[in-house]
SEMIZA-508995 format. One record per residue: residue number from 1; residue in three letters; x, y, z of N, C-alpha, C, O in turn. Coordinates in Angstrom, 1 decimal. Example, Ala and Ser with C-alpha at 12.3 -4.5 7.8 and 13.67 -1.06 7.14 Angstrom:
2
{1,Ala,{13.2,-5.7,7.8},{12.3,-4.5,7.8},{13.2,-3.3,7.8},{14.2,-3.3,8.5}} {2,Ser,{12.8,-2.2,7.1},{13.7,-1.1,7.1},{12.9,0.0,7.9},{13.4,1.1,8.0}} 
END
This chain:
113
{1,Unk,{-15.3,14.6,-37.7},{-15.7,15.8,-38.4},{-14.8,17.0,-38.1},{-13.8,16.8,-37.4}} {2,Unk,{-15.2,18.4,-38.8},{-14.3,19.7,-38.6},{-14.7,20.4,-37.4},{-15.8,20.1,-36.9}} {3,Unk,{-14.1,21.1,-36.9},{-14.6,21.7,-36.3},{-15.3,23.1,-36.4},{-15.1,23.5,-37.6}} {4,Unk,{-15.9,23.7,-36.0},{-16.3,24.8,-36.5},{-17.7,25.0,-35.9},{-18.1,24.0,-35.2}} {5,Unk,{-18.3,25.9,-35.9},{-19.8,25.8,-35.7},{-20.8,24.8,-36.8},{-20.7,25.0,-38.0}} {6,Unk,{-21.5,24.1,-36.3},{-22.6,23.3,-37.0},{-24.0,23.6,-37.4},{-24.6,24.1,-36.4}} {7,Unk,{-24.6,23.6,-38.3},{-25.8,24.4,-38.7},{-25.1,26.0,-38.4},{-24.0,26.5,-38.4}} {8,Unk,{-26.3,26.3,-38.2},{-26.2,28.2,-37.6},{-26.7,28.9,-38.7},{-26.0,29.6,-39.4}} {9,Unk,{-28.1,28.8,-38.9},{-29.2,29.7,-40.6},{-29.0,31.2,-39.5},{-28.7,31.3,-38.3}} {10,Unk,{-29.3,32.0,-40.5},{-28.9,33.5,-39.9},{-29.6,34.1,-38.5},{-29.4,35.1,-37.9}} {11,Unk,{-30.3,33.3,-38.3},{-31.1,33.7,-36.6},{-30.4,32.4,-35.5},{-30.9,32.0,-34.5}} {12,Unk,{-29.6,32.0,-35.8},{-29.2,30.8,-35.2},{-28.3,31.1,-34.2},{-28.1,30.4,-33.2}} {13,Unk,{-27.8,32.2,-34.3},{-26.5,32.4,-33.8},{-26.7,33.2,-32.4},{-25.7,33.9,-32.0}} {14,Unk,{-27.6,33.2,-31.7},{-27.7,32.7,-30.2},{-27.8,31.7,-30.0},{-27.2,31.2,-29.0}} {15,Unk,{-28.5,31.0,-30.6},{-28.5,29.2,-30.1},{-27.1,28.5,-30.5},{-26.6,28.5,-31.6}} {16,Unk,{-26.5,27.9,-29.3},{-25.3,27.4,-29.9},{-25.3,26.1,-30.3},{-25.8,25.2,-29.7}} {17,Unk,{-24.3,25.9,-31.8},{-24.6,25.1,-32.2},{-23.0,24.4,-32.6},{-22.4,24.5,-33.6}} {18,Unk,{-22.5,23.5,-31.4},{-21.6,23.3,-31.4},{-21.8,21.9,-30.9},{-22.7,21.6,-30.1}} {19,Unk,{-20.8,20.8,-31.6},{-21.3,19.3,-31.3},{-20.4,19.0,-30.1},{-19.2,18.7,-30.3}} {20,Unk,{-20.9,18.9,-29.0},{-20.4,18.2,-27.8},{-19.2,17.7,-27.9},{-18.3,18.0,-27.1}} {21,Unk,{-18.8,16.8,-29.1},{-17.3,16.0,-29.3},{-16.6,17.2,-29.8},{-15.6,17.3,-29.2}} {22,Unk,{-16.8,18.3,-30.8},{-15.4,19.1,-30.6},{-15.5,19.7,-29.2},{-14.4,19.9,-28.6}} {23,Unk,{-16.6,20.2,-28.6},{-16.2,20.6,-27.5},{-15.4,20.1,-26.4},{-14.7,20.8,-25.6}} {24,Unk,{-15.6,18.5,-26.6},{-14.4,17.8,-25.0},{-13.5,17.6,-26.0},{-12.5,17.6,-25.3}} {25,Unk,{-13.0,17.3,-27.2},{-12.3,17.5,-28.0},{-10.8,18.4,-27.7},{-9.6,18.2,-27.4}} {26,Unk,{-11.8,19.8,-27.9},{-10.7,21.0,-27.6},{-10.3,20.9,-26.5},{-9.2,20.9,-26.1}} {27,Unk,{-11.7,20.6,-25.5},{-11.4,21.0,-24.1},{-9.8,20.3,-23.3},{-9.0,20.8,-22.5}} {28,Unk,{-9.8,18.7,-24.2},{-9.2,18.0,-24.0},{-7.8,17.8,-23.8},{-7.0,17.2,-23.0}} {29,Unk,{-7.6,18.9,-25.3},{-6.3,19.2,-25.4},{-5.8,20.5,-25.1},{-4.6,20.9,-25.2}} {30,Unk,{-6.7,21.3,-24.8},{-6.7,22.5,-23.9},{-6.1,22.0,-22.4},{-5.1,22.6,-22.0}} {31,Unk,{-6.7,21.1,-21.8},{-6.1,21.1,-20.2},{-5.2,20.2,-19.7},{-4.9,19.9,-18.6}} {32,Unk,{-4.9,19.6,-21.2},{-3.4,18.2,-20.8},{-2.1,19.8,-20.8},{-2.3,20.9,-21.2}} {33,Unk,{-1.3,19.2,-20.3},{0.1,20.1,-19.5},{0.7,19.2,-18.7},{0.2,18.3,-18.1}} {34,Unk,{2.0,19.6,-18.7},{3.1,19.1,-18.3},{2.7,17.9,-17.0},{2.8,16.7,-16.9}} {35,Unk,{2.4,18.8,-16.3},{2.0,18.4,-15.0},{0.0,18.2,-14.6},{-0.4,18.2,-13.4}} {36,Unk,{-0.8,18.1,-15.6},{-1.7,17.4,-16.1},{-2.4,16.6,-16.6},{-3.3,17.0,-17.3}} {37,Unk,{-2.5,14.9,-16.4},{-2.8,13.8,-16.7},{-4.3,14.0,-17.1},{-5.0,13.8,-16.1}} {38,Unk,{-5.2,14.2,-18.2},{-6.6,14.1,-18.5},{-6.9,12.6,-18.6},{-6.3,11.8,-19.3}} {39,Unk,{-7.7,12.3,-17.7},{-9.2,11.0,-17.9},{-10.0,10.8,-18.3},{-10.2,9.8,-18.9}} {40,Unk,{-10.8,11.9,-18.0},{-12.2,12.2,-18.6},{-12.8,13.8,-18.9},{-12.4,14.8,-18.4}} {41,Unk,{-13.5,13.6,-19.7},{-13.9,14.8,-20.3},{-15.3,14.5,-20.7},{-15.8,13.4,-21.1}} {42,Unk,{-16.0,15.7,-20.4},{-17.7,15.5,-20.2},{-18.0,16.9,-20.9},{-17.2,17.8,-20.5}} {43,Unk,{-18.8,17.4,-21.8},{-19.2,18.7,-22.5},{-20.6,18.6,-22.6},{-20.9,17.7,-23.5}} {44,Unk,{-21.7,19.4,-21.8},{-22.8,19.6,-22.2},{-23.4,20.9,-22.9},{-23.0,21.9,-22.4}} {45,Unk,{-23.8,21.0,-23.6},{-24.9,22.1,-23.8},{-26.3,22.4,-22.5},{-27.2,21.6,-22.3}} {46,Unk,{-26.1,23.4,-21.8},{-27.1,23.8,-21.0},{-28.3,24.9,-21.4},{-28.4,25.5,-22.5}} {47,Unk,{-29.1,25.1,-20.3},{-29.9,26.1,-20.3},{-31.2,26.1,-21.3},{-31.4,25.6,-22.4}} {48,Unk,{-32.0,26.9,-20.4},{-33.3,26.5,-21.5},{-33.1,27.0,-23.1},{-33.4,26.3,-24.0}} {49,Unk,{-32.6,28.0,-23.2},{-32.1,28.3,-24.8},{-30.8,27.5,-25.5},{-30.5,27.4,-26.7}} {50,Unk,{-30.3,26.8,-24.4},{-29.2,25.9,-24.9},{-28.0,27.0,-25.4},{-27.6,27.1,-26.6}} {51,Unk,{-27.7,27.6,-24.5},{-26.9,28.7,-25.0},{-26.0,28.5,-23.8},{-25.2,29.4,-23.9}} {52,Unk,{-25.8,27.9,-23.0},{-24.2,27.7,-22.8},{-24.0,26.4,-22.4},{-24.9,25.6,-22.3}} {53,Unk,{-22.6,25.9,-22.1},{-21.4,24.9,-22.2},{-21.2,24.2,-21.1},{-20.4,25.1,-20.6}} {54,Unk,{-21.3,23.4,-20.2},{-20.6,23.0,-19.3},{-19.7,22.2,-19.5},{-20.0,21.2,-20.2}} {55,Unk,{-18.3,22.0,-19.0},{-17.4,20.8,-19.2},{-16.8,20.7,-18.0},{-16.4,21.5,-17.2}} {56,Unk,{-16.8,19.2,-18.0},{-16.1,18.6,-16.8},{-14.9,17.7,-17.2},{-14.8,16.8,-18.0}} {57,Unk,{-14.0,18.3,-16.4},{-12.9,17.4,-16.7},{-12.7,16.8,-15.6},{-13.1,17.5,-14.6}} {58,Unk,{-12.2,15.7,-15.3},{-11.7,14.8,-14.7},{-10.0,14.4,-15.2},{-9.7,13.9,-16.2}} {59,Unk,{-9.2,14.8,-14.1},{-7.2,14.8,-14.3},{-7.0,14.0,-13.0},{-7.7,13.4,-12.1}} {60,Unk,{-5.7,14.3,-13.5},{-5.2,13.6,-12.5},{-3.7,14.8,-12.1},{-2.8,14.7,-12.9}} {61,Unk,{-3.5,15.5,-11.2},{-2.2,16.3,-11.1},{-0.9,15.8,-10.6},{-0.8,15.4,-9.4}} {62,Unk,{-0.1,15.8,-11.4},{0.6,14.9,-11.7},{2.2,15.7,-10.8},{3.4,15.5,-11.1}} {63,Unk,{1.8,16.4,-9.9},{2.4,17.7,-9.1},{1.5,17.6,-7.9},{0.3,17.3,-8.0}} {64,Unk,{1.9,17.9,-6.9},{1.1,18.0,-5.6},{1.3,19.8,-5.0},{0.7,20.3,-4.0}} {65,Unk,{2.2,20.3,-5.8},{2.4,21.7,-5.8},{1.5,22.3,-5.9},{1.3,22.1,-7.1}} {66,Unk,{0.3,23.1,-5.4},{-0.5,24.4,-5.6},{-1.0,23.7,-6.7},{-0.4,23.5,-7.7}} {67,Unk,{-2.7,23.0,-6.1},{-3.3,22.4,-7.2},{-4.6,23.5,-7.4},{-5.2,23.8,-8.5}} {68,Unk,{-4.8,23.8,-6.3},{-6.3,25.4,-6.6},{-5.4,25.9,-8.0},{-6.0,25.5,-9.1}} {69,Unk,{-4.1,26.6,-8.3},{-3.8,27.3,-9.2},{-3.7,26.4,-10.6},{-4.0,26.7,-11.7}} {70,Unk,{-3.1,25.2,-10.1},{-3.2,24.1,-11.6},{-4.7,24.0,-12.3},{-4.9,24.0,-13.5}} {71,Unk,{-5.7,23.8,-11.3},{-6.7,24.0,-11.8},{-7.5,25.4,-12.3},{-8.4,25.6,-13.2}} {72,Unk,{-6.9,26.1,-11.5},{-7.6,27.6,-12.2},{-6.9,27.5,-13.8},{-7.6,27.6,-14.9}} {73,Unk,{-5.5,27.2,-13.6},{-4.8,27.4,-15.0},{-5.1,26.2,-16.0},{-4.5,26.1,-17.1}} {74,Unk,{-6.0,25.4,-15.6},{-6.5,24.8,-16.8},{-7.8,25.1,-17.4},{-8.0,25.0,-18.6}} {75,Unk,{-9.0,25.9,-16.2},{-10.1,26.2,-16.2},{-9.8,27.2,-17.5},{-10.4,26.8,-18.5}} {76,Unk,{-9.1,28.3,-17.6},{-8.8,29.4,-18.3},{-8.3,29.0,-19.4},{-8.4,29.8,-20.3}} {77,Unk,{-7.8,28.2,-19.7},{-6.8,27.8,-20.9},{-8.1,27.2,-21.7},{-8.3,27.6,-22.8}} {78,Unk,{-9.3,25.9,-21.3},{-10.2,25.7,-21.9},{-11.1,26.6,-22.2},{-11.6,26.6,-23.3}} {79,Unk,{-11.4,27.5,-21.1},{-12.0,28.7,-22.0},{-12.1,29.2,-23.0},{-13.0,29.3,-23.8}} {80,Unk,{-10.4,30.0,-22.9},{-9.8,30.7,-24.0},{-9.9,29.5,-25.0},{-10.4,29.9,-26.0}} {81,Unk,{-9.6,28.6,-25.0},{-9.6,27.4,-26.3},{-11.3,27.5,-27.0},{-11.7,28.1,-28.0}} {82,Unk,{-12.1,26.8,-26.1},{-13.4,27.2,-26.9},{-13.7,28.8,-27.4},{-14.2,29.1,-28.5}} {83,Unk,{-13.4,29.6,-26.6},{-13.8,30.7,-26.8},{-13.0,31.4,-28.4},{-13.4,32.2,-29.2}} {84,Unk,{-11.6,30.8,-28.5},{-11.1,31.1,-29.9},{-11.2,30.0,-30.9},{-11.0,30.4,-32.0}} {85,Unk,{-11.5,28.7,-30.8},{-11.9,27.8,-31.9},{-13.2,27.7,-32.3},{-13.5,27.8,-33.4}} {86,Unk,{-14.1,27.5,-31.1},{-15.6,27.4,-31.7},{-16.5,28.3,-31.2},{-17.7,28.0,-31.0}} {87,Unk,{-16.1,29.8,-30.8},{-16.7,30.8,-30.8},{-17.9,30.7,-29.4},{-18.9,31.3,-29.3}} {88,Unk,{-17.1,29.6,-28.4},{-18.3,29.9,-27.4},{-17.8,30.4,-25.9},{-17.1,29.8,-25.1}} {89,Unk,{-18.5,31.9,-25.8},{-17.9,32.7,-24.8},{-18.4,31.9,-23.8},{-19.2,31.0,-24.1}} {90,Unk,{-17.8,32.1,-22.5},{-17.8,31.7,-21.1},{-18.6,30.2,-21.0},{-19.7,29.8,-21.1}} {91,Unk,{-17.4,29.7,-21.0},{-18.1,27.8,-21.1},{-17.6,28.0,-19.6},{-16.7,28.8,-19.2}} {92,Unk,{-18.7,26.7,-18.7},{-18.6,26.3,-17.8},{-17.5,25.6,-17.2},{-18.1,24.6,-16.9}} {93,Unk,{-16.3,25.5,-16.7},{-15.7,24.4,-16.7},{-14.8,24.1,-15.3},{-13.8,24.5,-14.7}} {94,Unk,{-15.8,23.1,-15.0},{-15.1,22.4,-13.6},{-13.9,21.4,-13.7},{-14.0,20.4,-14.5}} {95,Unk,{-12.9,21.5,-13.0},{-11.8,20.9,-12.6},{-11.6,19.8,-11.1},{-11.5,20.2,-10.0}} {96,Unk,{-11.5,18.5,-11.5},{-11.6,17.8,-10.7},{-10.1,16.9,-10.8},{-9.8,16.5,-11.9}} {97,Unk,{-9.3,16.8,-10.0},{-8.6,16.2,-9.4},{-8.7,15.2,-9.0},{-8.8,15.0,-7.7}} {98,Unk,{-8.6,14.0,-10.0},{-8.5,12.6,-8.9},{-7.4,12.1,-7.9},{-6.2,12.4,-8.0}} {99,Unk,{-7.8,11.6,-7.4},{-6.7,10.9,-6.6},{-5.9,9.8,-7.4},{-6.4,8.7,-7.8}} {100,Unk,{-4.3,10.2,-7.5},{-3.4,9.5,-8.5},{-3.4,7.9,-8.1},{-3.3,7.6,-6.9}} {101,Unk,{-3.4,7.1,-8.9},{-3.2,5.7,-9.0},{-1.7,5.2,-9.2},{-1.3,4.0,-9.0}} {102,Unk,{-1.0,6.1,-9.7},{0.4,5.6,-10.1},{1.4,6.6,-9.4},{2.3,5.8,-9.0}} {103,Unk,{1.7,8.0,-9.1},{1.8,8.3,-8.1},{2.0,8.7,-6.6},{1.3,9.3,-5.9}} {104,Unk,{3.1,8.2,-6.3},{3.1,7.8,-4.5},{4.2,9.1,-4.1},{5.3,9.6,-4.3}} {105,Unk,{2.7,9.4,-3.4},{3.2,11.4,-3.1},{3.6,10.7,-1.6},{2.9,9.9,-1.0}} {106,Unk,{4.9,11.4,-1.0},{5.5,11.5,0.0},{5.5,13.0,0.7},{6.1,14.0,0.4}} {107,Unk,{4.9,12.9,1.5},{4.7,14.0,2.7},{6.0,13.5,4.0},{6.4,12.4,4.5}} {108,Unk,{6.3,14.9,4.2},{7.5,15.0,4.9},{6.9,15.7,6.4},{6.6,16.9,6.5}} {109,Unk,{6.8,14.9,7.3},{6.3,14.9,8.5},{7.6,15.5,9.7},{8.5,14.8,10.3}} {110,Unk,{7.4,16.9,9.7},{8.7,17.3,11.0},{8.1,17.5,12.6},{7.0,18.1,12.9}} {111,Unk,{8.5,17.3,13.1},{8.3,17.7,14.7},{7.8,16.5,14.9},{7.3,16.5,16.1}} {112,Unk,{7.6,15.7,14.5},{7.4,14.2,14.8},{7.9,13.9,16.5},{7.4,13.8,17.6}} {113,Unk,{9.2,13.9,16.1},{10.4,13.3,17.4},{11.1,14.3,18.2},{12.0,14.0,19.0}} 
END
């Protein structure tokens, strides 16, 4: 389907009315980058009024460089993504980092000898 908001009659528009699949949708292609491998993607609707977003992503960092900041910088890019396609301010979104399967990070061990 399109994206956009779903239902929404004129008192609607605190209740959000956004279908879960565009939400891991955008989120999805919001937080793939260069150095970004996406797995999984999880988007709830929370709260007793169902008025906000949680999404979980599950990557893989495909860089062993400053991953706190790879993650903030995906955290913010899905934001801004929902927040300018489907109009939903401050979505939830946690950043998880799996441990790579393909992979093979080399750490350089000095003072060894």
């Amino acid at each position: 389907g399109g994206l956009g908001l779903l239902g929404g009659g004129q008192d609607g528009h605190d209740e959000l009315e956004v279908s879960t699949e565009a939400l891991a949708s955008i989120a999805r292609s919001a937080a793939a980058e260069r150095d970004v491998m996406v797995e999984d993607v999880r988007a709830r609707v929370v709260g007793r009024d169902k008025s906000a977003v949680d999404i979980r992503i599950e990557a893989i960092a495909l860089t062993q460089h400053n991953a706190e900041g790879l993650a903030h910088r995906v955290q913010q890019r899905v934001q801004d993504a929902c927040h300018k396609m489907l109009g939903v301010a401050g979505a939830r979104v946690h950043v998880r980092f799996l441990p790579s399967k393909t992979v093979t990070v080399t750490k350089e061990v000095s003072g060894e000898r």
